[in-house]
N, CA, C, O and CB atoms as a CASP TS submission, in Angstrom:
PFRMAT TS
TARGET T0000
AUTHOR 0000-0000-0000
METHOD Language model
MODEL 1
PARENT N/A
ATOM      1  N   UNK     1       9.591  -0.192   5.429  1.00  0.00           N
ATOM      2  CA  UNK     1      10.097   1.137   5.137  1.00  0.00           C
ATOM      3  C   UNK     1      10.031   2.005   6.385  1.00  0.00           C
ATOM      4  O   UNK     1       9.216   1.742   7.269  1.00  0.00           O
ATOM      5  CB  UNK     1       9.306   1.779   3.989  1.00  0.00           C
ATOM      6  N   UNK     2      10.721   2.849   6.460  1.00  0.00           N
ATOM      7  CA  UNK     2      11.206   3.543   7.694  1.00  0.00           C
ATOM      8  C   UNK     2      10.532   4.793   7.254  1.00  0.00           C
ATOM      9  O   UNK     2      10.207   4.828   6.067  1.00  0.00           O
ATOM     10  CB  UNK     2      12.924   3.621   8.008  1.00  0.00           C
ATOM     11  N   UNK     3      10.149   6.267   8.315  1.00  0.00           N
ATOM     12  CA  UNK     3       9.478   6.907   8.264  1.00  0.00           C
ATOM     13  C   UNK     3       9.992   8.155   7.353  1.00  0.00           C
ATOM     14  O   UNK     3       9.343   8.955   6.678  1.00  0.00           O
ATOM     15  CB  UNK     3       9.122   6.967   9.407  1.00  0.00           C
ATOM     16  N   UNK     4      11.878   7.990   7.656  1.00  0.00           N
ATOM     17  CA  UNK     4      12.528   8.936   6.558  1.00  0.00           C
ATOM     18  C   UNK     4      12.792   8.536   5.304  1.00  0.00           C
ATOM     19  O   UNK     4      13.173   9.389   4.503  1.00  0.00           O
ATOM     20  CB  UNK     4      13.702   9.384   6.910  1.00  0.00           C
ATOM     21  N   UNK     5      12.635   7.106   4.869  1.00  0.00           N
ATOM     22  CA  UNK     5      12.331   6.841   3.628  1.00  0.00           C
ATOM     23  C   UNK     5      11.359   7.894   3.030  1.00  0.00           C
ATOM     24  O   UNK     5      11.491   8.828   2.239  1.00  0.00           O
ATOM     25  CB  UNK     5      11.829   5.524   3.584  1.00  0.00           C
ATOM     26  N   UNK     6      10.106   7.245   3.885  1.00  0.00           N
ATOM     27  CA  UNK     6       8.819   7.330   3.248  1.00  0.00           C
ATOM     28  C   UNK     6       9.095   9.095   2.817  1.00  0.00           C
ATOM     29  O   UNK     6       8.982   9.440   1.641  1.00  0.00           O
ATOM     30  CB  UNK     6       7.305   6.849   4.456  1.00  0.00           C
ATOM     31  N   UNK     7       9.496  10.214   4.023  1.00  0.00           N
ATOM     32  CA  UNK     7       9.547  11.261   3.428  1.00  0.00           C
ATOM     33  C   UNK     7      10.280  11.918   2.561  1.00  0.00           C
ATOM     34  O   UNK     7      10.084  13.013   2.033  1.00  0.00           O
ATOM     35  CB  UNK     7       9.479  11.729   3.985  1.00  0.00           C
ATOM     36  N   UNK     8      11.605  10.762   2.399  1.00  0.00           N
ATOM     37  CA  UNK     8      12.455  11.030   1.171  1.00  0.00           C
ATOM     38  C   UNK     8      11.730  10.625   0.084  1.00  0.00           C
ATOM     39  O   UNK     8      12.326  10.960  -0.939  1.00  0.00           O
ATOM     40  CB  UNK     8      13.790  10.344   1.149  1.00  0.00           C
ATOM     41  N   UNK     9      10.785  10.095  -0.128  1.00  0.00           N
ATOM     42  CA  UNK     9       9.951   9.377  -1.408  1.00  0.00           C
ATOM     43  C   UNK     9       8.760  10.488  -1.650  1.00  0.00           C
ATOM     44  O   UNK     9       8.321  10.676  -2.785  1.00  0.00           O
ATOM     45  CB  UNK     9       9.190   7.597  -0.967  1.00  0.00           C
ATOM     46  N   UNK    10       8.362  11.071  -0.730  1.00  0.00           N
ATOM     47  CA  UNK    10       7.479  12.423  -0.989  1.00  0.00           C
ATOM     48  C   UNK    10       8.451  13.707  -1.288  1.00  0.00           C
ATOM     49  O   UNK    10       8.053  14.214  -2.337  1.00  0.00           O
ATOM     50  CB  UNK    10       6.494  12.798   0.453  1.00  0.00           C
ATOM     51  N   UNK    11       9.098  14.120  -0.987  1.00  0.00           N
ATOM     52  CA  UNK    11       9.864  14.775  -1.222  1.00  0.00           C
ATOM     53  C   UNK    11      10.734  14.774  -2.798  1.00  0.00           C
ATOM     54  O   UNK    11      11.086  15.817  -3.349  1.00  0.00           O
ATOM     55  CB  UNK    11      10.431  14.562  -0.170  1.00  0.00           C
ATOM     56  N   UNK    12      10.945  13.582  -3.283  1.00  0.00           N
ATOM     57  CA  UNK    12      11.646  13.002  -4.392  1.00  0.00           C
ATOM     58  C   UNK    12      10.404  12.790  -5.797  1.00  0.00           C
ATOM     59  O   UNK    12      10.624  12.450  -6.959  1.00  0.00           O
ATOM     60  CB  UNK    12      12.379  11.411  -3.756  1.00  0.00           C
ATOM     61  N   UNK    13       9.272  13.096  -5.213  1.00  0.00           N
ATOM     62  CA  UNK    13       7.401  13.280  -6.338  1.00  0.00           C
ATOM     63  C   UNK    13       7.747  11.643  -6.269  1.00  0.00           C
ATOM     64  O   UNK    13       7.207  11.283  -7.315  1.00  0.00           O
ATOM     65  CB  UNK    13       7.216  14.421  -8.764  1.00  0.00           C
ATOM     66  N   UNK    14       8.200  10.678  -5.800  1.00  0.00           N
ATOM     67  CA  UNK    14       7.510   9.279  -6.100  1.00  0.00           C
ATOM     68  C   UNK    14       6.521   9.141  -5.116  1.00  0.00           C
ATOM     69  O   UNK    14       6.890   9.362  -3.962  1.00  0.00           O
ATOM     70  CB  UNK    14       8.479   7.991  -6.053  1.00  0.00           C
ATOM     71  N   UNK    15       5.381   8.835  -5.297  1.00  0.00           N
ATOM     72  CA  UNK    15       4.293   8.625  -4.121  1.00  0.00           C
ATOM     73  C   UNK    15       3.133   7.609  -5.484  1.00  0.00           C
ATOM     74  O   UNK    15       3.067   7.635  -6.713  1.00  0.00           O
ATOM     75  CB  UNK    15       3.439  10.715  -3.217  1.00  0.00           C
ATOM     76  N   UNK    16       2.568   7.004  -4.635  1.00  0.00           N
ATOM     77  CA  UNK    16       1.218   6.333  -5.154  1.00  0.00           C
ATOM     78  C   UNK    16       0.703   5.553  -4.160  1.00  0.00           C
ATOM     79  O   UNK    16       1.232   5.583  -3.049  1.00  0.00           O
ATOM     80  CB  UNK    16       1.353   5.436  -6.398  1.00  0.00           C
ATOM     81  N   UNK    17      -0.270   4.840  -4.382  1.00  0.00           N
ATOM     82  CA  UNK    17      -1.403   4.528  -3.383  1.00  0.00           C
ATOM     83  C   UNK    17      -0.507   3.668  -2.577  1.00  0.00           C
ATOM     84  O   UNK    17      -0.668   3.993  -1.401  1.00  0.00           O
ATOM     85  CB  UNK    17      -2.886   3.763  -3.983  1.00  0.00           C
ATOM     86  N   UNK    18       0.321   2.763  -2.673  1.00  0.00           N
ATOM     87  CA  UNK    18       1.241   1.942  -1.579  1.00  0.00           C
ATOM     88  C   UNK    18       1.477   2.665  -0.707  1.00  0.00           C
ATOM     89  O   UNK    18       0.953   2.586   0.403  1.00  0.00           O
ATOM     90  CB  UNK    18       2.514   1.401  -1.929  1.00  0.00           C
ATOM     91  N   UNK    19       2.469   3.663  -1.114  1.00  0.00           N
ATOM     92  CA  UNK    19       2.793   5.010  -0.333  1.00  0.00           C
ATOM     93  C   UNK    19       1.742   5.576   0.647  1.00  0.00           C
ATOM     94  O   UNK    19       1.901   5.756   1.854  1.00  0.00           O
ATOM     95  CB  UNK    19       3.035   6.133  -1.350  1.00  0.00           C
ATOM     96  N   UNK    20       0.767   5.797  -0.005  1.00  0.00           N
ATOM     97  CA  UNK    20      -0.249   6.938   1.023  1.00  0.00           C
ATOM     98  C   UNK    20      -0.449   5.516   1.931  1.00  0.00           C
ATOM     99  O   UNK    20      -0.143   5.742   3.101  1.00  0.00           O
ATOM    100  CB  UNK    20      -2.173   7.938   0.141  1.00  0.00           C
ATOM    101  N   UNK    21      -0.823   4.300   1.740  1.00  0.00           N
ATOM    102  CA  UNK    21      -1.482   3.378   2.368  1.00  0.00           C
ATOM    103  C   UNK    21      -0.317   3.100   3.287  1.00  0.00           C
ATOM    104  O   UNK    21      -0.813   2.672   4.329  1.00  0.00           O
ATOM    105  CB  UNK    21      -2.094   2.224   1.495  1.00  0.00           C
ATOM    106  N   UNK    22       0.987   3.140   3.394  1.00  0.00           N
ATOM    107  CA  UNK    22       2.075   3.011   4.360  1.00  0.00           C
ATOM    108  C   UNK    22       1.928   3.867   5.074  1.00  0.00           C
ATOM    109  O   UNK    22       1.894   3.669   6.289  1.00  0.00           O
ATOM    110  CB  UNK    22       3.308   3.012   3.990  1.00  0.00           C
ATOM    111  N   UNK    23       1.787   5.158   4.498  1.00  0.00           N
ATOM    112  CA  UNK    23       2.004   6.751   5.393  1.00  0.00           C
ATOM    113  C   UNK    23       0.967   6.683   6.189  1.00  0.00           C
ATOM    114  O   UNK    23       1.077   7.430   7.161  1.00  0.00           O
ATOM    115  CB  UNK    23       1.914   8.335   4.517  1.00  0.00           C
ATOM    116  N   UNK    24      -0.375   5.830   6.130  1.00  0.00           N
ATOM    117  CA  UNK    24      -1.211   5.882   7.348  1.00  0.00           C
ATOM    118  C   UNK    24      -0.792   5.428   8.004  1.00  0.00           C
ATOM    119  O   UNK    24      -1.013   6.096   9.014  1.00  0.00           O
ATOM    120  CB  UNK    24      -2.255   5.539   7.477  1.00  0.00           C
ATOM    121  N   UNK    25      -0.211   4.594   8.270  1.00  0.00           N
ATOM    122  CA  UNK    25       0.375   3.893   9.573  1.00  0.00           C
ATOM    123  C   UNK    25       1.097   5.379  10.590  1.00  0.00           C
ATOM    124  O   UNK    25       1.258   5.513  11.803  1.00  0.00           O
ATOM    125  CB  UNK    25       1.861   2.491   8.962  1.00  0.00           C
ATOM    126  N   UNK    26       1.305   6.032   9.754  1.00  0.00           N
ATOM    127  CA  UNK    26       2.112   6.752  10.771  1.00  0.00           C
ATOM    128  C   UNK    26       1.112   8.680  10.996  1.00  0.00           C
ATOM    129  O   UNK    26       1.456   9.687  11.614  1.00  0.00           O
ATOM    130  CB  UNK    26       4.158   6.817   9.899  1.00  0.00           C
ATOM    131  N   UNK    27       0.056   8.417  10.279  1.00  0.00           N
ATOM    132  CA  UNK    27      -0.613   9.663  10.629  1.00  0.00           C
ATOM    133  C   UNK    27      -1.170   9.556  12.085  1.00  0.00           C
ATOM    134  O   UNK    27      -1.290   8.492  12.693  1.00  0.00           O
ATOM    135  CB  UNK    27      -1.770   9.976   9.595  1.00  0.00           C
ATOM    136  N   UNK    28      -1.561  11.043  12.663  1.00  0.00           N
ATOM    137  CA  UNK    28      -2.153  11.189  13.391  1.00  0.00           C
ATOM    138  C   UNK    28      -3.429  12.500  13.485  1.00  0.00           C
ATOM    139  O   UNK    28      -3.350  13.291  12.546  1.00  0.00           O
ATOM    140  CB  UNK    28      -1.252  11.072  14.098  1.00  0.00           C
ATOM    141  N   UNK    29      -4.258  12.711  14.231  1.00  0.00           N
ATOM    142  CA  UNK    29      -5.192  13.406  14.064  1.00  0.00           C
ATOM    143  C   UNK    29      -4.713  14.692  14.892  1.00  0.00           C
ATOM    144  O   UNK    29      -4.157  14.557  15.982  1.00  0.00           O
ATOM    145  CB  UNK    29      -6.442  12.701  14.415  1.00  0.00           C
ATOM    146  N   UNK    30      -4.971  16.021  14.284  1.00  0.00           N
ATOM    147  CA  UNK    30      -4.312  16.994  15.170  1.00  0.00           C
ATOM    148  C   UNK    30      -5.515  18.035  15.001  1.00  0.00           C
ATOM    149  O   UNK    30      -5.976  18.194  13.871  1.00  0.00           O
ATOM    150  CB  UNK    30      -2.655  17.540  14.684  1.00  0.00           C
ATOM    151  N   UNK    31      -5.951  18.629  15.899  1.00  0.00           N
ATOM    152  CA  UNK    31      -6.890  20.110  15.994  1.00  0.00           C
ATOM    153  C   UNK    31      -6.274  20.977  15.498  1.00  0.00           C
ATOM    154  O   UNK    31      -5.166  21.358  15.876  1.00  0.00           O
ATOM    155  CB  UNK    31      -7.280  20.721  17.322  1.00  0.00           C
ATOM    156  N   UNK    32      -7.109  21.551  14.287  1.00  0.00           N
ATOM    157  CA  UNK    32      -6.722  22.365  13.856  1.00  0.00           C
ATOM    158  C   UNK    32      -5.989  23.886  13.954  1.00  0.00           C
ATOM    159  O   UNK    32      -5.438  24.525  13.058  1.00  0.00           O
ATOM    160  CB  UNK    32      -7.326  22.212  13.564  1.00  0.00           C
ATOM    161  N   UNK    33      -6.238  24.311  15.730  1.00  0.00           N
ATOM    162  CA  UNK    33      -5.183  25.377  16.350  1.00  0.00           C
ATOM    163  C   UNK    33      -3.898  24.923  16.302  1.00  0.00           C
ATOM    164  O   UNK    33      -2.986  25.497  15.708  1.00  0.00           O
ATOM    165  CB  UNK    33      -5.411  25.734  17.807  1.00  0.00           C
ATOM    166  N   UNK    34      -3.770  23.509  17.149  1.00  0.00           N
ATOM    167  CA  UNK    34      -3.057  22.627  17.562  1.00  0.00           C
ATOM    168  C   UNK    34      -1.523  22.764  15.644  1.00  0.00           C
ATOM    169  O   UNK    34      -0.327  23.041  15.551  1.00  0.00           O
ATOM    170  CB  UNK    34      -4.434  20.885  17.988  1.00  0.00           C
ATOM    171  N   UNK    35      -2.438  22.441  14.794  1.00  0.00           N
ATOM    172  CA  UNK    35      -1.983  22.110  13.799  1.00  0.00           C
ATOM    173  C   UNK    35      -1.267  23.374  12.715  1.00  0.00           C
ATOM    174  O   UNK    35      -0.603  23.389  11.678  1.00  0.00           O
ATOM    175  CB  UNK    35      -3.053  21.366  13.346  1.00  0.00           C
ATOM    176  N   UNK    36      -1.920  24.467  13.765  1.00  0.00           N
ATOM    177  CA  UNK    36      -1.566  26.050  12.641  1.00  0.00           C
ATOM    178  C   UNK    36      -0.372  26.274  13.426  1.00  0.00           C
ATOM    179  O   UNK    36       0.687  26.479  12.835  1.00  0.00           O
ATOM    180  CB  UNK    36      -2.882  27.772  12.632  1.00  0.00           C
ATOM    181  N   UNK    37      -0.435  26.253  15.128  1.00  0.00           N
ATOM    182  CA  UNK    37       0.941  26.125  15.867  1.00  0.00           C
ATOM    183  C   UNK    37       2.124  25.645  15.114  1.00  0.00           C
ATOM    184  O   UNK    37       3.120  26.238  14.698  1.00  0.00           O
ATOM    185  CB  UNK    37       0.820  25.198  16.990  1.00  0.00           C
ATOM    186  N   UNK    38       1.781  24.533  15.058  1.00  0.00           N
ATOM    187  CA  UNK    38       3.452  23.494  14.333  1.00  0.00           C
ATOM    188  C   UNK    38       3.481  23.788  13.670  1.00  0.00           C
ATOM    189  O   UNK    38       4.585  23.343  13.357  1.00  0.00           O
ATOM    190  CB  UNK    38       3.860  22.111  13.976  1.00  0.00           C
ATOM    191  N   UNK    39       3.079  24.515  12.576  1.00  0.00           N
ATOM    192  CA  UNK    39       3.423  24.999  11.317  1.00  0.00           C
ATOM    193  C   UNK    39       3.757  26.122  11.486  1.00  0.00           C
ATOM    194  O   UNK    39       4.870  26.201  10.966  1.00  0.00           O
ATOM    195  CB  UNK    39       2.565  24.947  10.379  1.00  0.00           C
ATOM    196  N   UNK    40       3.475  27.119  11.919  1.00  0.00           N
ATOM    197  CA  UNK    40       4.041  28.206  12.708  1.00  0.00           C
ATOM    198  C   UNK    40       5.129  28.650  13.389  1.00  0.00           C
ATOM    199  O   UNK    40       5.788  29.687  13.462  1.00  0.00           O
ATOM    200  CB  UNK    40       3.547  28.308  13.331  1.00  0.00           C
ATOM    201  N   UNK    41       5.124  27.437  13.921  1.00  0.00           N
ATOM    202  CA  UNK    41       6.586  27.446  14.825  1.00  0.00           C
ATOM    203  C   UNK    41       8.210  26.378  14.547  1.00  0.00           C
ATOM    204  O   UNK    41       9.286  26.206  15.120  1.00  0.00           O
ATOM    205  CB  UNK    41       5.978  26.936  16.406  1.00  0.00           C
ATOM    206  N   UNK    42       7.377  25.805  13.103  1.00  0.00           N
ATOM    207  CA  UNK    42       8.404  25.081  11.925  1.00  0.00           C
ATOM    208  C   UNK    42       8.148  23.615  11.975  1.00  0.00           C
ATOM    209  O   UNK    42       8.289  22.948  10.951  1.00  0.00           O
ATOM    210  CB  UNK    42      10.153  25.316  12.213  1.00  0.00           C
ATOM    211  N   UNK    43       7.703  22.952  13.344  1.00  0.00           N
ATOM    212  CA  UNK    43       7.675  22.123  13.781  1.00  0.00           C
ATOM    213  C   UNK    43       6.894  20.733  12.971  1.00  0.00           C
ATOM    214  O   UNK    43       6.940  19.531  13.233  1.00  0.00           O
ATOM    215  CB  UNK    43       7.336  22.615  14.821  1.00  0.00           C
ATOM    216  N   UNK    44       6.075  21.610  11.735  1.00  0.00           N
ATOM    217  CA  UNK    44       5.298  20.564  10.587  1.00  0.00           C
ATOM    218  C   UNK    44       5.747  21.497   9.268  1.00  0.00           C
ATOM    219  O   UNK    44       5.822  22.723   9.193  1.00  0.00           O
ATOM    220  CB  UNK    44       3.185  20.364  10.797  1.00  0.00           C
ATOM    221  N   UNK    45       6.017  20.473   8.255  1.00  0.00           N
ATOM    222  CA  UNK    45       5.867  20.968   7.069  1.00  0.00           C
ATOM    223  C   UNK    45       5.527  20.679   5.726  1.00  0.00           C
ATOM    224  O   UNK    45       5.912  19.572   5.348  1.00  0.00           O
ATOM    225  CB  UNK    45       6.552  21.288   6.998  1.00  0.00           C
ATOM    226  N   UNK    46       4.974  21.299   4.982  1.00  0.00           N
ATOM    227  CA  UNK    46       4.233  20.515   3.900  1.00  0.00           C
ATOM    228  C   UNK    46       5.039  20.343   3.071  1.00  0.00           C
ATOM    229  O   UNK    46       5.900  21.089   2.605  1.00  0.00           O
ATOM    230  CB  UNK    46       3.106  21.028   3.292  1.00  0.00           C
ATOM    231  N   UNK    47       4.649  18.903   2.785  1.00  0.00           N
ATOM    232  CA  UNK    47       5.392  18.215   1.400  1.00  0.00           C
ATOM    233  C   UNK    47       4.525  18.007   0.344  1.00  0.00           C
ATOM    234  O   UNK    47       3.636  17.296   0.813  1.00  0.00           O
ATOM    235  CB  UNK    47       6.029  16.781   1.622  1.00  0.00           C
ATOM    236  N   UNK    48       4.259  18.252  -0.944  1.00  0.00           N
ATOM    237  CA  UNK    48       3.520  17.949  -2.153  1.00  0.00           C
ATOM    238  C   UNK    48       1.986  18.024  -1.454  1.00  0.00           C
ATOM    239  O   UNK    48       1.349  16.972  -1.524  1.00  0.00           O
ATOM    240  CB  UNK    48       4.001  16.354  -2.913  1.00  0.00           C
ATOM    241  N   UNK    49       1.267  19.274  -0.724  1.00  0.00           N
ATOM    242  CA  UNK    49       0.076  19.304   0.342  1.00  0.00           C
ATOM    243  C   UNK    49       0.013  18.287   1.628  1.00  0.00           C
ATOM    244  O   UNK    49      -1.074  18.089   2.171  1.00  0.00           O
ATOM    245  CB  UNK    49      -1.220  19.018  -0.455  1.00  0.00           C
ATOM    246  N   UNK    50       1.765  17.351   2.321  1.00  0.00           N
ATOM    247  CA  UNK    50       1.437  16.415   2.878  1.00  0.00           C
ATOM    248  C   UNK    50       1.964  16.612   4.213  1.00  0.00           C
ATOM    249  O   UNK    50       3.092  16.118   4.232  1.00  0.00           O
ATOM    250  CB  UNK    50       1.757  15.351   2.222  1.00  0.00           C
ATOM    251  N   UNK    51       1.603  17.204   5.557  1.00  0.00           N
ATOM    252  CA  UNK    51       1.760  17.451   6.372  1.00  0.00           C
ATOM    253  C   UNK    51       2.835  16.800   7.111  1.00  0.00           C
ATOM    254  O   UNK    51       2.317  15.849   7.697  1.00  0.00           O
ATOM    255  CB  UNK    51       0.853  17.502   6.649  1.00  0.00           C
ATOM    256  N   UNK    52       3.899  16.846   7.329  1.00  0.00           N
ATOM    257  CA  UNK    52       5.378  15.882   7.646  1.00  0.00           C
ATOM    258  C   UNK    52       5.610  17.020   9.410  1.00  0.00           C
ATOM    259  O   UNK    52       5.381  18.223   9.536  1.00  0.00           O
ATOM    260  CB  UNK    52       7.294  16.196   5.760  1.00  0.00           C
ATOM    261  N   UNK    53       6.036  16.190  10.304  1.00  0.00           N
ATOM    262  CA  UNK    53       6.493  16.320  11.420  1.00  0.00           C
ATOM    263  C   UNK    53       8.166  16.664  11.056  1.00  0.00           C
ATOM    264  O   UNK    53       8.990  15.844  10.652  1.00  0.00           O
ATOM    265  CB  UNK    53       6.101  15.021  12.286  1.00  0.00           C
ATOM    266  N   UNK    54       8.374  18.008  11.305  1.00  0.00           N
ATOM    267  CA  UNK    54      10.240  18.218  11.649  1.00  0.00           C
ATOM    268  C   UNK    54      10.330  17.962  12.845  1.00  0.00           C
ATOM    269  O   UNK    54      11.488  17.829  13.243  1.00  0.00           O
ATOM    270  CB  UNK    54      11.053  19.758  11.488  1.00  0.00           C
ATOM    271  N   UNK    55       9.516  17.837  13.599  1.00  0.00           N
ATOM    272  CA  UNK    55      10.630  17.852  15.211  1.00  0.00           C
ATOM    273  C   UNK    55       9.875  16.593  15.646  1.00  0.00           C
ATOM    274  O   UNK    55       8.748  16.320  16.059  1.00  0.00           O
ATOM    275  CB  UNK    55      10.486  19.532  16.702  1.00  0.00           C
ATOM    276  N   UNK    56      11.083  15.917  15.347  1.00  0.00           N
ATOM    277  CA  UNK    56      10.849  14.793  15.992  1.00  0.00           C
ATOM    278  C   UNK    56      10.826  14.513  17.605  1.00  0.00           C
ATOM    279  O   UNK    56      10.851  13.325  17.928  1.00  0.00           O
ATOM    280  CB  UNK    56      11.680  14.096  15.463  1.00  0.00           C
ATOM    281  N   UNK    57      10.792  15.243  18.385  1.00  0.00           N
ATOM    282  CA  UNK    57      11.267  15.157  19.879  1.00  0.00           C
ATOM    283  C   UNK    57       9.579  15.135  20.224  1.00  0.00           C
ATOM    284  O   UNK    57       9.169  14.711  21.305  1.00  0.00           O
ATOM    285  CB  UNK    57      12.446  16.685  20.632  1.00  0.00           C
ATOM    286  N   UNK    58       8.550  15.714  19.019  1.00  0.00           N
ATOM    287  CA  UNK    58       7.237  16.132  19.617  1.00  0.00           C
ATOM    288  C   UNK    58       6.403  14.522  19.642  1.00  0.00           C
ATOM    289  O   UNK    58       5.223  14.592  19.984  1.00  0.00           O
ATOM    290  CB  UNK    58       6.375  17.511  18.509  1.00  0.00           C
ATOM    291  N   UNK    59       6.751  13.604  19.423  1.00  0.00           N
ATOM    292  CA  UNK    59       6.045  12.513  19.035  1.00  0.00           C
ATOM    293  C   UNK    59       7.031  11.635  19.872  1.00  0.00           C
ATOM    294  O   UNK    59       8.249  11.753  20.004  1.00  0.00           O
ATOM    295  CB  UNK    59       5.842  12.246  17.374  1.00  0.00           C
ATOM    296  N   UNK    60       6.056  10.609  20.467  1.00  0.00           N
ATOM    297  CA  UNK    60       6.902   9.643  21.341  1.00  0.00           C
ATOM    298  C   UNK    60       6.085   8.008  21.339  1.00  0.00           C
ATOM    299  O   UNK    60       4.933   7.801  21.720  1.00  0.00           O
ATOM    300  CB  UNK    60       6.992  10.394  23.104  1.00  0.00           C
ATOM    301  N   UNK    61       6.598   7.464  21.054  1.00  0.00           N
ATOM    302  CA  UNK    61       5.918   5.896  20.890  1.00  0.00           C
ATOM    303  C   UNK    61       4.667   5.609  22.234  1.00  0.00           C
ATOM    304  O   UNK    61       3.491   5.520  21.881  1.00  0.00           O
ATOM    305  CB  UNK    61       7.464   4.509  21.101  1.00  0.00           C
ATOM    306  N   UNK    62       4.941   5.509  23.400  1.00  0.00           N
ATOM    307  CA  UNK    62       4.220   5.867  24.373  1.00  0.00           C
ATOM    308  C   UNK    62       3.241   6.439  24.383  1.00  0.00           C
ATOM    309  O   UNK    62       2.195   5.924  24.778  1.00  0.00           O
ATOM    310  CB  UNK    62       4.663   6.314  24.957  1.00  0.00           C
ATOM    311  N   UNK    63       3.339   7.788  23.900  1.00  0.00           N
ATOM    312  CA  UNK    63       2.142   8.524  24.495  1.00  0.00           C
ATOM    313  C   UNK    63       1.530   9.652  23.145  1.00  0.00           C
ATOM    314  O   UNK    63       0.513  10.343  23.191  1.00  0.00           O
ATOM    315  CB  UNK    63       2.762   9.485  26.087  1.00  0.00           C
ATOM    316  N   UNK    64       2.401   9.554  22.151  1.00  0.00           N
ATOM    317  CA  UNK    64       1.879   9.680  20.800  1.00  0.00           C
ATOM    318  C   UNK    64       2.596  11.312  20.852  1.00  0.00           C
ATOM    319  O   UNK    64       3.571  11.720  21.483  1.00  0.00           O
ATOM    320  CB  UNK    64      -0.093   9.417  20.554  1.00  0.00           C
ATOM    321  N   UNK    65       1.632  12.040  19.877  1.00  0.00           N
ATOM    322  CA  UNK    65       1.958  13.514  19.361  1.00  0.00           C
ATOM    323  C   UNK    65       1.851  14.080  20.676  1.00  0.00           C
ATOM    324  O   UNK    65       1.072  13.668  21.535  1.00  0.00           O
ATOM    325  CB  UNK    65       0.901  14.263  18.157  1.00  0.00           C
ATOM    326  N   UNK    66       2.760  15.164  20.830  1.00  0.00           N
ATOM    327  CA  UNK    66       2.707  16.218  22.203  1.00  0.00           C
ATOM    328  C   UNK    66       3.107  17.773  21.788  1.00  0.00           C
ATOM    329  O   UNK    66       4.069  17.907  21.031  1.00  0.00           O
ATOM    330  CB  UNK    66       3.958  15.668  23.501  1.00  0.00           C
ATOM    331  N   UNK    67       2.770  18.340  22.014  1.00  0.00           N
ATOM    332  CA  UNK    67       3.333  19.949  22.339  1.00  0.00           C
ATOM    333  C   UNK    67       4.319  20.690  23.367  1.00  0.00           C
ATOM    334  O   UNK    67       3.945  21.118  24.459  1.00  0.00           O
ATOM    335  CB  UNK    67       2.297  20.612  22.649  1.00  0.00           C
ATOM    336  N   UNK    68       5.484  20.775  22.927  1.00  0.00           N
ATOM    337  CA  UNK    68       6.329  21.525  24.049  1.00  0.00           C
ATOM    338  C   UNK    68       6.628  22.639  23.582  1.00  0.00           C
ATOM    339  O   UNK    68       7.321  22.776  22.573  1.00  0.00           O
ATOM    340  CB  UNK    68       7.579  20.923  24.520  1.00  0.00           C
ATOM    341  N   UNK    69       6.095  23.676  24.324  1.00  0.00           N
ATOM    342  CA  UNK    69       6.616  25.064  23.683  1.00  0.00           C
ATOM    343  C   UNK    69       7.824  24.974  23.643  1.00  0.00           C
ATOM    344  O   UNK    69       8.200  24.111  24.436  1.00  0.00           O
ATOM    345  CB  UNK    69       6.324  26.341  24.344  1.00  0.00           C
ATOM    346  N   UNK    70       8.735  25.502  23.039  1.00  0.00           N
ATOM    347  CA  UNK    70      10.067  26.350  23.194  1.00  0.00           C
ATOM    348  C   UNK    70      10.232  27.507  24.471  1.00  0.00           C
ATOM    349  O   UNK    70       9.529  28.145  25.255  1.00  0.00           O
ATOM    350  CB  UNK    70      10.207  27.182  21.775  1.00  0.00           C
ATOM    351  N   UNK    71      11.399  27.345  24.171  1.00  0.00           N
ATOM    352  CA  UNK    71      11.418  28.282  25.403  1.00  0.00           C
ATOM    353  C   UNK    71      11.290  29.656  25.036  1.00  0.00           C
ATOM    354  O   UNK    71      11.827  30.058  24.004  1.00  0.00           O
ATOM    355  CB  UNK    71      12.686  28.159  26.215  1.00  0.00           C
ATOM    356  N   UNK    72      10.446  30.636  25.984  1.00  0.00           N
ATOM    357  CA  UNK    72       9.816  32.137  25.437  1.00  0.00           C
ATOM    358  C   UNK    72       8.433  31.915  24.446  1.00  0.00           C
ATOM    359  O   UNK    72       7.521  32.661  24.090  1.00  0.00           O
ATOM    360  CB  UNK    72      11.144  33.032  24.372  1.00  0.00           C
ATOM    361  N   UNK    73       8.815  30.347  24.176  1.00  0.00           N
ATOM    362  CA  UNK    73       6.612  30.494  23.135  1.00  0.00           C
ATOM    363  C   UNK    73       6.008  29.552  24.053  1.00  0.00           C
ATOM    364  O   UNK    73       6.313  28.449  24.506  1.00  0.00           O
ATOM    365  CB  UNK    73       6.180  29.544  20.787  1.00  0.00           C
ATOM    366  N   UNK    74       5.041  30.370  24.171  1.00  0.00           N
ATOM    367  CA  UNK    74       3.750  29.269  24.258  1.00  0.00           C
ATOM    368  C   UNK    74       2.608  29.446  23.998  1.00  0.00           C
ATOM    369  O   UNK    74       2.347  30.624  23.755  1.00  0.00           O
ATOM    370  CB  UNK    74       3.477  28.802  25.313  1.00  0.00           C
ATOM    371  N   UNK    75       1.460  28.487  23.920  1.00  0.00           N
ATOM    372  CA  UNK    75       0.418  28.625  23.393  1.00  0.00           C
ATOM    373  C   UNK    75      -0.747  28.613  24.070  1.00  0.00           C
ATOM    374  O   UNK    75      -1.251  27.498  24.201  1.00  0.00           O
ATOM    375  CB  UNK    75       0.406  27.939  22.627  1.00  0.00           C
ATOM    376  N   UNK    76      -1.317  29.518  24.532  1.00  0.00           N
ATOM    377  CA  UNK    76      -2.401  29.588  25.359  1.00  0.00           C
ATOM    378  C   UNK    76      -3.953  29.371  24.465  1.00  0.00           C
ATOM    379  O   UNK    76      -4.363  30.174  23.626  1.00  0.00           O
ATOM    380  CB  UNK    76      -2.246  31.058  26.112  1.00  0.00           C
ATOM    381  N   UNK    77      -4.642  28.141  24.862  1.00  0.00           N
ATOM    382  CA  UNK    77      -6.065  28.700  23.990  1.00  0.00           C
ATOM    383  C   UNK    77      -7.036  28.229  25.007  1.00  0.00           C
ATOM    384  O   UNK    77      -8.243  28.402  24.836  1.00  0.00           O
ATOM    385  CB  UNK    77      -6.441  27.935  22.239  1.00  0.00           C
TER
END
């Protein structure tokens, strides 16, 4: 299953333990500033309490989850 399945299947209320146990494959751990940002700035959004990545440009096979401000934001901490 592919990753927009999986969020068409959260999105659609089918989910059960297969599901969550697939969707780890694709979690990652984010600091919680880190994590109020992307949500803030649209870039995460919750599905049924389940934290989903919209911008896909922020995540890269290589080198994993990243932060690029937009242009005019950024995040100083």
């Amino acid at each position: 299953m592919e990753g927009e399945e999986l969020v068409s299947q959260l999105r659609n209320g089918f989910y059960d333990k297969t599901l969550f146990r697939v969707l780890g494959r694709y979690g990652v751990n984010v600091f919680e500033p880190h994590y109020r940002d992307f949500v803030r700035l649209g870039d995460v959004e919750l599905i049924n309490g389940i934290a989903v990545l919209n911008n896909r440009n922020l995540y890269h096979e290589d080198t994993g989850l990243e932060f690029q401000a937009e242009e005019g934001i950024a995040i100083f901490c």
